[in-house]
C-alpha positions in Angstrom: 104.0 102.4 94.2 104.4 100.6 97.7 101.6 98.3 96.9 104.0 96.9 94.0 107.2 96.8 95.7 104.7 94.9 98.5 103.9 92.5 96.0 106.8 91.6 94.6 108.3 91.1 98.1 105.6 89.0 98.9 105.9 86.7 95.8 109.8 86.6 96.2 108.7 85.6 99.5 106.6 82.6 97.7 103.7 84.0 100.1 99.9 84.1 98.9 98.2 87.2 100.5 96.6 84.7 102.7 99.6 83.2 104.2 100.7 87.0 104.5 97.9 88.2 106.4 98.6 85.1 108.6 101.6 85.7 109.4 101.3 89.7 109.7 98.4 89.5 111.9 96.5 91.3 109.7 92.9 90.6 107.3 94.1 89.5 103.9 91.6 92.3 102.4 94.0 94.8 104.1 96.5 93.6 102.4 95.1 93.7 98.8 94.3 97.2 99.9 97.8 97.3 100.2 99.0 96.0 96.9 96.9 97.9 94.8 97.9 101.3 96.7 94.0 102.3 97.9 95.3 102.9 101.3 99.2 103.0 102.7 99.6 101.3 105.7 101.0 102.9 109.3 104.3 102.3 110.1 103.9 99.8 112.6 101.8 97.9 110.1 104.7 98.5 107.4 107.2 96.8 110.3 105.0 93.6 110.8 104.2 92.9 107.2 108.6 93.3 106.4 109.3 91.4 109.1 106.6 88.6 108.1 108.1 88.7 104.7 111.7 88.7 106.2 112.4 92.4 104.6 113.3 95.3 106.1 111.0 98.2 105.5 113.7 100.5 104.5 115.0 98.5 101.7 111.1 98.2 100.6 110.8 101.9 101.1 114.3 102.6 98.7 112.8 100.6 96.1 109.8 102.8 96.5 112.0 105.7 96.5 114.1 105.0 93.4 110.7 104.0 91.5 109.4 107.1 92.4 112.6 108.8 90.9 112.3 106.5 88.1 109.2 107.9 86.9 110.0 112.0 87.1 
């Protein structure tokens, strides 16, 4: 579930994973990781990729939430 509301950040943000990991400071693998939810990243990793995609994590994580909710 976070590794959609990840991806549709980061194409809202007109990002390509590349230009994410970039700016994140992080290995664009990790971040397909990410999107397709095989691992779920720290919090400090969570802060850097929002703030690289100019989000905050805890609107990403509400959209999480309510998908979540969505779905029971």
């Amino acid at each position: 579930m976070l590794g959609n509301e990840l991806r549709k950040a980061r194409t809202a943000a007109k990002m390509t994973q590349e230009k994410l990991s970039y700016a994140a400071g992080i290995d664009r693998s990790y971040i397909s990781i990410l999107e397709h939810d095989k691992q779920s990243p720290t919090v400090d990793l969570l802060f850097r990729i929002c703030d690289a995609l100019g989000v905050s994590a805890s609107g990403l994580l509400s959209q999480v939430e309510a998908e979540r909710k969505a779905k029971k």
